[in-house]
MIKE-189540 format. One record per residue (C-alpha): x, y, z. Coordinates in nm, 4 decimals. Each point is the difference from the previous one (the first is absolute). Example, Ala and Ser with C-alpha at 12.3 -4.5 7.8 and 13.67 -1.06 7.14 Angstrom:
REM MIKE-189540
X->1.2300 Y->-0.4500 Z->0.7800
X->0.1370 Y->0.3440 Z->-0.0660
***
This chain:
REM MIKE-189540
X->-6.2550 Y->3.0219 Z->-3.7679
X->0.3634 Y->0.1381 Z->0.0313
X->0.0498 Y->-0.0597 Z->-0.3672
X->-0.3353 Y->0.1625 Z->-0.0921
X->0.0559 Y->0.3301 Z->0.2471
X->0.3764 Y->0.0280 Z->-0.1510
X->-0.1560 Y->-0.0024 Z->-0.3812
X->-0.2657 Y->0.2406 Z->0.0930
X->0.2661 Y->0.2654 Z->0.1540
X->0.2431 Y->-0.0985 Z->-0.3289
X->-0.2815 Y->0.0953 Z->-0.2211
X->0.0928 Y->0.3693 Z->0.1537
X->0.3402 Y->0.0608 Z->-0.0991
X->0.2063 Y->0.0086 Z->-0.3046
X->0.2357 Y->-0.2077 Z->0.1390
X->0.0165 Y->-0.3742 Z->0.0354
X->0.1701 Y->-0.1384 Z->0.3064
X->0.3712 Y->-0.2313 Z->-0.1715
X->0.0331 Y->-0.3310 Z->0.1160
X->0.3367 Y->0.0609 Z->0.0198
X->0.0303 Y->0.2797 Z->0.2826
X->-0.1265 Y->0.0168 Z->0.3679
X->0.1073 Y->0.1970 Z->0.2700
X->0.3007 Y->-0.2156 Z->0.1077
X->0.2103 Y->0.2748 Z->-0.1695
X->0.3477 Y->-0.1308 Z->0.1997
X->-0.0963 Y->-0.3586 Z->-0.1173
X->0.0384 Y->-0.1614 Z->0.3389
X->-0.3194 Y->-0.1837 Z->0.0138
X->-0.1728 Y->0.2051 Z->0.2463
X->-0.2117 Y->0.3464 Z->-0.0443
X->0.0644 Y->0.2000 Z->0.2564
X->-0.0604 Y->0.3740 Z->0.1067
X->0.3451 Y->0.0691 Z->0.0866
X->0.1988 Y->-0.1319 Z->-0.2732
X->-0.2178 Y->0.0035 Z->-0.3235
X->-0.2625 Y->0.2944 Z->0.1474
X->0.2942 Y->0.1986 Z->0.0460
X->0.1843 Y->-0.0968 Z->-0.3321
X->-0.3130 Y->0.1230 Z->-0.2022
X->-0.0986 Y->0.2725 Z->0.1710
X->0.3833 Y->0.1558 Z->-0.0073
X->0.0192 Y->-0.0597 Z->-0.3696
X->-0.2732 Y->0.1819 Z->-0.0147
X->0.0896 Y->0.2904 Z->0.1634
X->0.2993 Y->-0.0341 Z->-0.2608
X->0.2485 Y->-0.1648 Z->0.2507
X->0.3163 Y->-0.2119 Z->-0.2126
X->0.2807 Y->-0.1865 Z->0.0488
X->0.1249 Y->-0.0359 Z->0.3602
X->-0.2881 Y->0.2458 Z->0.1321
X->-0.2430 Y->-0.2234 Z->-0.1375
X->0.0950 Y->-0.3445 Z->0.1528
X->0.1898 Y->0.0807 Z->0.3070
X->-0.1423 Y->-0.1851 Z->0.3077
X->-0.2723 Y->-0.0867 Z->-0.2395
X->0.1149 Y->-0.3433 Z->-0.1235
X->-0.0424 Y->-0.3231 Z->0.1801
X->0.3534 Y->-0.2157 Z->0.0642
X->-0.1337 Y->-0.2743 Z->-0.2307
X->-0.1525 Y->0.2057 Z->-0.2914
X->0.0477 Y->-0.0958 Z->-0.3049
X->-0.0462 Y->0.3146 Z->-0.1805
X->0.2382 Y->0.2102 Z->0.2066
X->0.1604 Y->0.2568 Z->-0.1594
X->-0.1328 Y->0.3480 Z->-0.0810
X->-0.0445 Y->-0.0001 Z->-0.4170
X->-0.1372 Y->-0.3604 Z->0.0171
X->-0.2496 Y->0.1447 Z->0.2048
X->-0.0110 Y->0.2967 Z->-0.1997
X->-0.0416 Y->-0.1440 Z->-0.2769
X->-0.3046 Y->-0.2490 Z->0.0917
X->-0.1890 Y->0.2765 Z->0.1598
X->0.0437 Y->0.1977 Z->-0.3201
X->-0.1073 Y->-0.2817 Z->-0.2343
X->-0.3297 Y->-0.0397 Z->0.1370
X->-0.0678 Y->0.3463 Z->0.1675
X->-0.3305 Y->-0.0433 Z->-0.1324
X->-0.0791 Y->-0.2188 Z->0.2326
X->0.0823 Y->0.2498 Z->0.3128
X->-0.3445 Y->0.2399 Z->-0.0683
X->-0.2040 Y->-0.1284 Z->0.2338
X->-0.2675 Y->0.2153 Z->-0.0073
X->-0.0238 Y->-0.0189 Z->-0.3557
X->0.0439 Y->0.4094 Z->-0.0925
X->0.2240 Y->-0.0938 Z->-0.2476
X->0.3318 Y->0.1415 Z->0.2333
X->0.2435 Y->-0.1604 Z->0.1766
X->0.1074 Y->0.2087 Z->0.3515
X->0.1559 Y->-0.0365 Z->0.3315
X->-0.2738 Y->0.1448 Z->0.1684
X->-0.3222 Y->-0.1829 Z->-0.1487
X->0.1468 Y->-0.3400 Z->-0.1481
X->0.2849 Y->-0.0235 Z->0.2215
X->-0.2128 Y->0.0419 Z->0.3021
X->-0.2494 Y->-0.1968 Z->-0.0401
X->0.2732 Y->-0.2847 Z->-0.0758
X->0.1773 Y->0.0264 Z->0.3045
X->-0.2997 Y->0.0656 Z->0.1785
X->-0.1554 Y->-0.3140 Z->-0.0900
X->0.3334 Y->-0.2107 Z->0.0635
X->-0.0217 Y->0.1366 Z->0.3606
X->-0.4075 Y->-0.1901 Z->-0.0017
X->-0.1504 Y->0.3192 Z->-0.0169
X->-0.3679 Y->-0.0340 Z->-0.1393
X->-0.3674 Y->0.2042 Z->-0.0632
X->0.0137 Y->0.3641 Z->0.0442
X->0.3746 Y->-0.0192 Z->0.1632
X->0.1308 Y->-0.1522 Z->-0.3506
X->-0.1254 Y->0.2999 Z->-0.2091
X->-0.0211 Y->0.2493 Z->0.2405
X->0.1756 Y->0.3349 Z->-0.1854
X->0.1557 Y->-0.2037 Z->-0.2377
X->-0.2096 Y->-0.0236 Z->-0.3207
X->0.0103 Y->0.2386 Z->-0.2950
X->-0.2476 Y->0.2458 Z->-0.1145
X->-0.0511 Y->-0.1933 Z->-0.3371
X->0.0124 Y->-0.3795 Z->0.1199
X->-0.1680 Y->-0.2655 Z->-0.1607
X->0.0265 Y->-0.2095 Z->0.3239
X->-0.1807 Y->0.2586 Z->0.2724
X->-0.0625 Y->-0.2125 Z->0.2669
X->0.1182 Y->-0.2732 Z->0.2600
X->-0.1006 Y->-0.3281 Z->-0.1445
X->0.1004 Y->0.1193 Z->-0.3570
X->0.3415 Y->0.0871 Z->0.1099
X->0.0414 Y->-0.3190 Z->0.2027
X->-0.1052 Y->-0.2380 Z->-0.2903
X->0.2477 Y->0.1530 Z->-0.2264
X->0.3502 Y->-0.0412 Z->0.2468
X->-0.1718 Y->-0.3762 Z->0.0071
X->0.1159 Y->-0.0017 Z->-0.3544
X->0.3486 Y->0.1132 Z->0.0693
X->0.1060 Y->-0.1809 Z->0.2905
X->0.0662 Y->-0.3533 Z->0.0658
X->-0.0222 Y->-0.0728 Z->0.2994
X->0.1406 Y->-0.3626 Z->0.0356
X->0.2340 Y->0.0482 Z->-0.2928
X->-0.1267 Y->-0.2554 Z->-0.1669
X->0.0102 Y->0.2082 Z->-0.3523
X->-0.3675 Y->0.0473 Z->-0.0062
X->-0.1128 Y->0.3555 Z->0.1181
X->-0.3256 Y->-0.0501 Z->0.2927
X->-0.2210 Y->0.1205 Z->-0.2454
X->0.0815 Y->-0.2488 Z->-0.2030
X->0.0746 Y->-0.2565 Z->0.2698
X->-0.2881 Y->-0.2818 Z->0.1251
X->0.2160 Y->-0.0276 Z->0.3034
X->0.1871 Y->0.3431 Z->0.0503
X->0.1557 Y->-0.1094 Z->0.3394
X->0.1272 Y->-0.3412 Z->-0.1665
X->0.2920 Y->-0.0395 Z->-0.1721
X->-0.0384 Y->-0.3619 Z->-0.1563
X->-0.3555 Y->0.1248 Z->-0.0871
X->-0.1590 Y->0.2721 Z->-0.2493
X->-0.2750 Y->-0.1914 Z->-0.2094
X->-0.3297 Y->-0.1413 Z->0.1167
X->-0.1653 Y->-0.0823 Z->-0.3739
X->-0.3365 Y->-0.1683 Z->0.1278
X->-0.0090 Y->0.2276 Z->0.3678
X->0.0162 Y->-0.2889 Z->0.2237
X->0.2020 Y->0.1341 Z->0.2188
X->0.3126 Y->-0.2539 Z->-0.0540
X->0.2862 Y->0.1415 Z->-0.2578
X->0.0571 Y->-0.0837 Z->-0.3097
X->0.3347 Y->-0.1463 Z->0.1092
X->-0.1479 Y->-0.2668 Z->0.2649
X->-0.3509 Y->-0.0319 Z->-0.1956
X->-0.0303 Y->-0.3168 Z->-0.1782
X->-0.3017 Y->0.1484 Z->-0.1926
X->0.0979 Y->0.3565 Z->-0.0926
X->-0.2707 Y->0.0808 Z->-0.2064
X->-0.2601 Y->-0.1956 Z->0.1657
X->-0.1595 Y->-0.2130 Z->-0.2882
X->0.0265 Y->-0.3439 Z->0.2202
X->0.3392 Y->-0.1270 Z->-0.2199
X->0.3247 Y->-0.0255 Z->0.1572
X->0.2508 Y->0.2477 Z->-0.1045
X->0.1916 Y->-0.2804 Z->-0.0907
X->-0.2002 Y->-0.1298 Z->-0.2648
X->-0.1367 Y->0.3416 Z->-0.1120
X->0.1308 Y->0.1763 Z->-0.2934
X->-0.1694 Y->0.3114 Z->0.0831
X->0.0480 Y->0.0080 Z->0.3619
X->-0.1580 Y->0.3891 Z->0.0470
X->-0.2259 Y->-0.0300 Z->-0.2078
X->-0.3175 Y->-0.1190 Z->0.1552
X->-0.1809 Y->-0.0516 Z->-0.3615
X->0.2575 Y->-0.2318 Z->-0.0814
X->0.2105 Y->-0.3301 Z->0.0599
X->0.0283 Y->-0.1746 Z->-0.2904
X->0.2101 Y->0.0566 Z->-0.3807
X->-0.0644 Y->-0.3578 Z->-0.1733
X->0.2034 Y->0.1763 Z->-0.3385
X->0.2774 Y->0.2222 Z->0.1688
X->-0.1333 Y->0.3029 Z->-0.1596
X->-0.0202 Y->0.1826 Z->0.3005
X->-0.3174 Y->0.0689 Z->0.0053
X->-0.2134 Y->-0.2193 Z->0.2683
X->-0.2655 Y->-0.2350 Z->-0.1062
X->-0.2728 Y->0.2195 Z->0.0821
X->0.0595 Y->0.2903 Z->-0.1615
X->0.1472 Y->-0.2262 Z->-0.3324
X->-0.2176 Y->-0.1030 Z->-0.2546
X->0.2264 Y->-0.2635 Z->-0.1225
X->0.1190 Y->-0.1503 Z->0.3176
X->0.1676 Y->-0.3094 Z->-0.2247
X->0.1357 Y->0.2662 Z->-0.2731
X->-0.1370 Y->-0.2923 Z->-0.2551
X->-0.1755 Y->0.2788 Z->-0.2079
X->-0.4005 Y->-0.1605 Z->0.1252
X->-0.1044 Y->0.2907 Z->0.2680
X->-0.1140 Y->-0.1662 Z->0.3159
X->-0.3764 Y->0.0764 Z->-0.0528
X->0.0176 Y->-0.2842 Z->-0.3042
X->0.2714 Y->-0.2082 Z->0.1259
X->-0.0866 Y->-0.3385 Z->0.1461
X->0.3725 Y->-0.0698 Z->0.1379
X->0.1120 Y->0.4051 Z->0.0698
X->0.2843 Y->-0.0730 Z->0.2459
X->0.1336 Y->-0.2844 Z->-0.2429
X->0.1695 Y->0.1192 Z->-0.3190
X->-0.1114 Y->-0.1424 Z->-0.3458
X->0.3997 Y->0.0669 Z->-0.0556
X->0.0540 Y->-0.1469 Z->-0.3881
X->-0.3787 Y->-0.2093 Z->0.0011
X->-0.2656 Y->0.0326 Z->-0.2362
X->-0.3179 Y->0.1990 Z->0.0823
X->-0.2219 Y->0.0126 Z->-0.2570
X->-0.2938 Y->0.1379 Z->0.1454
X->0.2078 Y->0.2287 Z->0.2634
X->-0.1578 Y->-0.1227 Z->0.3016
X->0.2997 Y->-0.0542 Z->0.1882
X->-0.0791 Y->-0.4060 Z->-0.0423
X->0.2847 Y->-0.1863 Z->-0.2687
X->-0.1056 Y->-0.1617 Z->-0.2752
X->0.1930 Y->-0.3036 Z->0.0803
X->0.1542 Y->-0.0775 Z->0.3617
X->0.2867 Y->-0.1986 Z->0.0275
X->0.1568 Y->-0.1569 Z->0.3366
X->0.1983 Y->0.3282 Z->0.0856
X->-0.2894 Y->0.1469 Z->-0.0607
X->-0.1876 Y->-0.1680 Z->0.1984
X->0.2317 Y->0.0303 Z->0.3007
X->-0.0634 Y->0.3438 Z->-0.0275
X->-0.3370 Y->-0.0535 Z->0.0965
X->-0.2017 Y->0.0609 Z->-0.3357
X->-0.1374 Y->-0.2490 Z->-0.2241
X->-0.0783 Y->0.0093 Z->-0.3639
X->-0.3354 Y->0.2458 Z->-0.1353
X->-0.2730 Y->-0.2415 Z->-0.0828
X->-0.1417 Y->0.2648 Z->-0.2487
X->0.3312 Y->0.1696 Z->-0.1572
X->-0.2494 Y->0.2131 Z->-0.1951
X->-0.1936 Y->0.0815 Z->0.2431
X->-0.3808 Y->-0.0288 Z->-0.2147
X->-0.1297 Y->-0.2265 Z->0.2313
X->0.0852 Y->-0.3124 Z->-0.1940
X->0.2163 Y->-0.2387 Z->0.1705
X->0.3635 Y->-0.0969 Z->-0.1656
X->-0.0883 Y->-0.3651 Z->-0.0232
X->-0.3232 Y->0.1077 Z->-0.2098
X->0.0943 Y->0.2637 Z->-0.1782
X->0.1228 Y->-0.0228 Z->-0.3726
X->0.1289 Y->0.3235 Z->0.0046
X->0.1344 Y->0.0489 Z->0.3616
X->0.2432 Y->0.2688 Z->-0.0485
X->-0.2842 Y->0.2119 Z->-0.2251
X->-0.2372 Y->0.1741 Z->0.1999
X->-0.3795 Y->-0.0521 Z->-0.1266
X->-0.0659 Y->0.3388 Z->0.1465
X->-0.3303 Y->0.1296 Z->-0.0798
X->-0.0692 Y->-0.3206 Z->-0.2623
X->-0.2678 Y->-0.2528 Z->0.0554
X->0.0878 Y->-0.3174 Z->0.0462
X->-0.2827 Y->-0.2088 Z->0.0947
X->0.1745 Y->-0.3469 Z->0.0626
X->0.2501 Y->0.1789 Z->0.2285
X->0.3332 Y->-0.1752 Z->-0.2163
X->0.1355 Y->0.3410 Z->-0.0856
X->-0.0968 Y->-0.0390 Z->-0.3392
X->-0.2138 Y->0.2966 Z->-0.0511
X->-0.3607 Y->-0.0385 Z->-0.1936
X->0.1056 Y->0.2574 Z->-0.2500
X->0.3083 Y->0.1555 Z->-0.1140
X->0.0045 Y->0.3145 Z->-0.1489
X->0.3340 Y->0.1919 Z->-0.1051
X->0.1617 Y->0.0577 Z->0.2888
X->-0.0804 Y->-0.2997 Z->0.1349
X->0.1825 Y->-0.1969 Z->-0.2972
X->0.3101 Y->0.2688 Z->0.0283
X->0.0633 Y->-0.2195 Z->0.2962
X->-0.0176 Y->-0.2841 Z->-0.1310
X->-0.3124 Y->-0.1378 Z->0.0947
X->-0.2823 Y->-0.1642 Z->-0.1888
X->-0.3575 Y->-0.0343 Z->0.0849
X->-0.1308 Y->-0.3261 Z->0.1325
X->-0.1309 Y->-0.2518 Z->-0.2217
X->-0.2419 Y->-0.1244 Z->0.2523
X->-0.0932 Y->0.2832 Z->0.2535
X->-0.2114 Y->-0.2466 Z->0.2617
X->0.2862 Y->-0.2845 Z->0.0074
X->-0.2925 Y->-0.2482 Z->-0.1063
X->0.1723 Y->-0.1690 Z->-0.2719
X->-0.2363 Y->0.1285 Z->-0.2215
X->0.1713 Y->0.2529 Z->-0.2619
X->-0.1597 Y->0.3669 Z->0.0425
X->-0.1012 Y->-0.0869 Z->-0.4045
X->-0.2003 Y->-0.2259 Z->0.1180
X->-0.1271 Y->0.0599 Z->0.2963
X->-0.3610 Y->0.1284 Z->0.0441
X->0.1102 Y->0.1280 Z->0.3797
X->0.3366 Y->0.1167 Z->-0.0594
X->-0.0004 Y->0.1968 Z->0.3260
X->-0.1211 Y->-0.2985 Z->0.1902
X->0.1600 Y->-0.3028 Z->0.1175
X->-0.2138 Y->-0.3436 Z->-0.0580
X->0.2956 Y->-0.1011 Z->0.2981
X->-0.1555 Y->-0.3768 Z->0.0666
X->-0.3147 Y->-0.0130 Z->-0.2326
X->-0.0134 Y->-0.1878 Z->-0.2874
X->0.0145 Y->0.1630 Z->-0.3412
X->-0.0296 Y->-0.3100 Z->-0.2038
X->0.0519 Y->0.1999 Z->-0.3667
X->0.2195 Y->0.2395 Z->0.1364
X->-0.1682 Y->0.2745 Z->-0.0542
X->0.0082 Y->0.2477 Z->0.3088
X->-0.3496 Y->-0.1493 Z->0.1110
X->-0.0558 Y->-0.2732 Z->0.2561
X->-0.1944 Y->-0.2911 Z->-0.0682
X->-0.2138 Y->0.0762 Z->0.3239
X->-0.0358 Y->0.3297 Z->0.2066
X->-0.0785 Y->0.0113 Z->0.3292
X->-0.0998 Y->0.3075 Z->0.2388
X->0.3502 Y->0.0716 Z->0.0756
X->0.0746 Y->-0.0267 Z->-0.4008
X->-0.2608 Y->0.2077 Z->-0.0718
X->0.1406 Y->0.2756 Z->0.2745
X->0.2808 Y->0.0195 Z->-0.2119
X->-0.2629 Y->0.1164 Z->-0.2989
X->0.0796 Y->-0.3169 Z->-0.1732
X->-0.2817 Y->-0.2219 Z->-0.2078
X->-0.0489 Y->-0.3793 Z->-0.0655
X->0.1353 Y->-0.0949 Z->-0.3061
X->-0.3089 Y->-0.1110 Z->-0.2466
X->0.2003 Y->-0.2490 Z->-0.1982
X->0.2978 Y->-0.1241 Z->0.2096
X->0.1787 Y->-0.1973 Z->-0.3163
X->-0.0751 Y->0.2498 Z->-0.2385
X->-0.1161 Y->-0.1499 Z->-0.2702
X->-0.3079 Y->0.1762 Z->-0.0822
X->-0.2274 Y->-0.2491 Z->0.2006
X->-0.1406 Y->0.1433 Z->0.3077
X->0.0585 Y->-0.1324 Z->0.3597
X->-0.3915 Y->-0.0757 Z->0.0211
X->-0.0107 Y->-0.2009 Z->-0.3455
X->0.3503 Y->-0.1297 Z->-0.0202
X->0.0371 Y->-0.3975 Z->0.1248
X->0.3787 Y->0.0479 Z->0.0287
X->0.0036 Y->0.3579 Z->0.1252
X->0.3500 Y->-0.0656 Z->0.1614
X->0.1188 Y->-0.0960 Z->-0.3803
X->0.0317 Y->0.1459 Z->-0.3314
X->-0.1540 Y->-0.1233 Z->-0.3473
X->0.2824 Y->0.1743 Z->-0.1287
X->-0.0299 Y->-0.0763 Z->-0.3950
X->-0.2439 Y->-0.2627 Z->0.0836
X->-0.3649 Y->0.0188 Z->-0.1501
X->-0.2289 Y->-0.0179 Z->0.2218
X->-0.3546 Y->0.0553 Z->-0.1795
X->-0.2444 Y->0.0290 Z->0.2797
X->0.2023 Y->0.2077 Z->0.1612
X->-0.0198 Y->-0.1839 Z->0.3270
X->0.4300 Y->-0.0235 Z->0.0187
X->0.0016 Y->-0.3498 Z->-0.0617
X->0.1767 Y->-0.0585 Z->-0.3238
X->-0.1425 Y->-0.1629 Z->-0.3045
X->0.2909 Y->-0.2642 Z->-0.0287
X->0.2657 Y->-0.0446 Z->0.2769
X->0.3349 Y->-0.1412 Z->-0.1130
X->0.2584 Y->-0.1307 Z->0.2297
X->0.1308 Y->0.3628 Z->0.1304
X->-0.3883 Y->0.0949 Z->0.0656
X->-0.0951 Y->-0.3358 Z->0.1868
X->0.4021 Y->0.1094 Z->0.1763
X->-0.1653 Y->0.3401 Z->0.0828
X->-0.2555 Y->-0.1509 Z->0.2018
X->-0.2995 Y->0.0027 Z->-0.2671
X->-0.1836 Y->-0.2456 Z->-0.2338
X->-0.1998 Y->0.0810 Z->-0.2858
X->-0.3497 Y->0.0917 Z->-0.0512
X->-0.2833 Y->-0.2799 Z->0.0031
X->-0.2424 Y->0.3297 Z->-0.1564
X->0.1933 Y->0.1336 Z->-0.1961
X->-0.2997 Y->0.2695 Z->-0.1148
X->-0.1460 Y->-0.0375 Z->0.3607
X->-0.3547 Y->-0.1009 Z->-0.1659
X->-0.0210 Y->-0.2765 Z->0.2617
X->0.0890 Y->-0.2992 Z->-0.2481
X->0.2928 Y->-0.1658 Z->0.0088
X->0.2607 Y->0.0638 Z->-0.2428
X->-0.0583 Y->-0.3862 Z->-0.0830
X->-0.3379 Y->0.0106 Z->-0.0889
X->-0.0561 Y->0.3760 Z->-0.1139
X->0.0432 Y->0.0056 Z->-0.3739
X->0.0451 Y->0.3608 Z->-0.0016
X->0.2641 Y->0.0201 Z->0.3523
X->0.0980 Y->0.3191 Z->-0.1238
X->-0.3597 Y->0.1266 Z->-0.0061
X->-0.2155 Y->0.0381 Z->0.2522
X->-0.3536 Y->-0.0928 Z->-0.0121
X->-0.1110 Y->0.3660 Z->-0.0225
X->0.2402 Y->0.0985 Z->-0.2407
X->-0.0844 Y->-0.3357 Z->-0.2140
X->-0.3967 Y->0.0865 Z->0.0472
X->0.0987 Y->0.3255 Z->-0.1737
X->0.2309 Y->-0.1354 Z->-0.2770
X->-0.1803 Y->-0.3396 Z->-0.0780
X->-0.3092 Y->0.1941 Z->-0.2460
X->0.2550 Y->0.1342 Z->-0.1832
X->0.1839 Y->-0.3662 Z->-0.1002
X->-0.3273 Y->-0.1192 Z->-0.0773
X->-0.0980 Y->0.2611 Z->-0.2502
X->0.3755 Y->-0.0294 Z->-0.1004
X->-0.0437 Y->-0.3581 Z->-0.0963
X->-0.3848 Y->0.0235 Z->-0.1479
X->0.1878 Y->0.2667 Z->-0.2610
X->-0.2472 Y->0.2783 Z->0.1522
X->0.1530 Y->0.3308 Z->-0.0028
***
């Protein structure tokens, strides 16, 4: 409250109490009414040399003599208008001076003794001001300035507890020792991780490793000379003095949600590419996206099936089987079909439909197969290998191959053909 009064009356007057002069004009440690009173309020009535100081100057002064007195009253002079008119005299200044080193106070301070054109009009104005010009324990800090006016090993109270500065443990009051705190009156702050002297919470680099605190995973531990690729405060790689530091190695260096150990291009950010199979190989690559060096995936579900090739290229077959590697699964159940994926109608691919084919698990390949029931006309040693044997119906008329002597012709088509041979042979057109 002192502080606050003293700034209020100093808001008043064109003059700003020094922190270098107080009232103690003879220098002996003491202000007193009889020695400095008297000094100031003869120089002001234009008093010098032996007239000024005689019987005025205590036996241990240190400023004794009459132009080093003088001479400090007339370097701060200034400081002597009380009352703020913007005059020094004897009979206003002066007098309220040595009237207030005698403990005069209220009306009996002012009493007569301000100007016609002062600033500082009444009692408690005038009062507050000589706090800022006298020190009364000597202690080099004027009252007004002074926590503990009366104390000499005392003059700053930062957090108002009541206990000095000088015996407080906690000056500023934040709960850290002194001791340990860099900024110990400043209540907002106790810590500088990078010297910069400016406290953690008011730095936005607390590390000074260039990643700002908001994005920095480790932002009291320096990245020092380590790689950072995504500038999240996390090093690409961590080795063991790293790791005493407390930080371990960035499990996405890129930071586009694909893992280091699964990501082909882990120090090339995917960004805003798809990548369906999650191995940081986006689906498509445009441009920019080869400028750094990237290519598109071959196979955007990771199913093993080439995106060429594969009738779902969005969509994982993951454990079904896909028997001609096509994209489709041999079988599709509910959670199959969730995915919006279909049965595949011919598993081996080779033209004969699941429903008709006998071996729908294995492909004719160049084999003829007449009937078109997948089992092959002939079977030589790699067919029988494959798992199939030939055809006993070749034409699938119902007679074996054995006895049919048309087993490439089925009875319907034979029915057809047969009037036709018959007018063939008899020469009939």
């Amino acid at each position: 409250m002192r502080l606050i009064i003293m700034l209020l009356v100093l808001s008043l007057s064109a003059t700003i109490a020094y922190a270098n002069f107080d009232l103690d004009v003879d220098d002996d440690g003491k202000t007193e009414a009889l020695t400095d009173g008297l000094l100031v309020i003869r120089y002001l009535f234009g008093f010098s040399g032996e007239s000024l100081v005689a019987g005025a100057v205590s036996n241990d002064a240190a400023r004794n003599k009459a132009a080093d007195i003088e001479a400090y009253l007339k370097a701060d002079e200034i400081q002597l208008d009380v009352d703020g008119d913007g005059e020094v005299t004897a009979l206003t200044d002066g007098l309220l001076i040595i009237r207030s080193l005698f403990g005069f106070s209220g009306s009996s301070l002012s009493a007569s003794a301000i100007g016609p054109n002062a600033l500082r009009g009444d009692d408690p104005a005038v009062a507050t001001y000589l706090e800022t010009i006298t020190d009364s324990d000597n202690d080099n800090t004027n009252d007004a300035f002074d926590a503990f006016p009366s104390d000499a090993t005392e003059w700053l109270d930062t957090d108002g507890d009541g206990v000095g500065n000088n015996n407080d443990l906690d000056d500023d009051g934040d709960k850290v020792d002194d001791a340990v705190d860099l900024f110990p009156t400043d209540p907002t702050e106790w810590l500088d991780t990078d010297s910069d002297a400016i406290g953690n919470n008011a730095d936005p680099d607390d590390d000074n490793d260039g990643v700002l605190d908001d994005a920095d995973a480790y932002k009291l531990i320096s990245l020092g000379a380590l790689t950072d690729t995504d500038g999240d405060g996390r090093p690409n790689d961590c080795d063991s003095a790293c790791t005493t530091l407390g930080m371990t190695a960035d499990p996405d260096d890129d930071n586009d949600g694909v893992l280091d150990d699964a990501d082909t291009y882990k120090l090339i950010s995917l960004s805003s590419l798809t990548d369906t199979d999650g191995d940081g190989i986006p689906n498509d690559c445009d441009d920019a996206c080869t400028a750094l060096n990237m290519a598109a995936d071959p196979d955007d579900d990771n199913d093993g099936v080439l995106d060429d090739a594969d009738a779902y290229k969005l969509i994982s077959l993951g454990a079904l089987t896909d028997t001609d590697g096509d994209g489709r699964p041999n079988d599709c159940d509910s959670a199959c079909t969730n995915l919006g994926m279909a049965a595949d109608p011919d598993d081996d691919n080779d033209g004969v439909l699941d429903d008709a084919d006998a071996y729908k698990l294995i492909s004719l390949g160049s084999l003829t197969d007449t009937d078109g029931d997948g089992r092959p006309n002939a079977c030589e040693a790699d067919c029988i290998s494959s798992g199939m044997i030939a055809d006993t119906d070749d034409d699938g008329d119902g007679v074996f191959d054995y006895e049919d002597p048309f087993p490439l012709l089925s009875t319907v088509t034979r029915a057809r053909k047969m009037p036709e041979k018959i007018r063939f042979l008899k020469g009939e057109q």
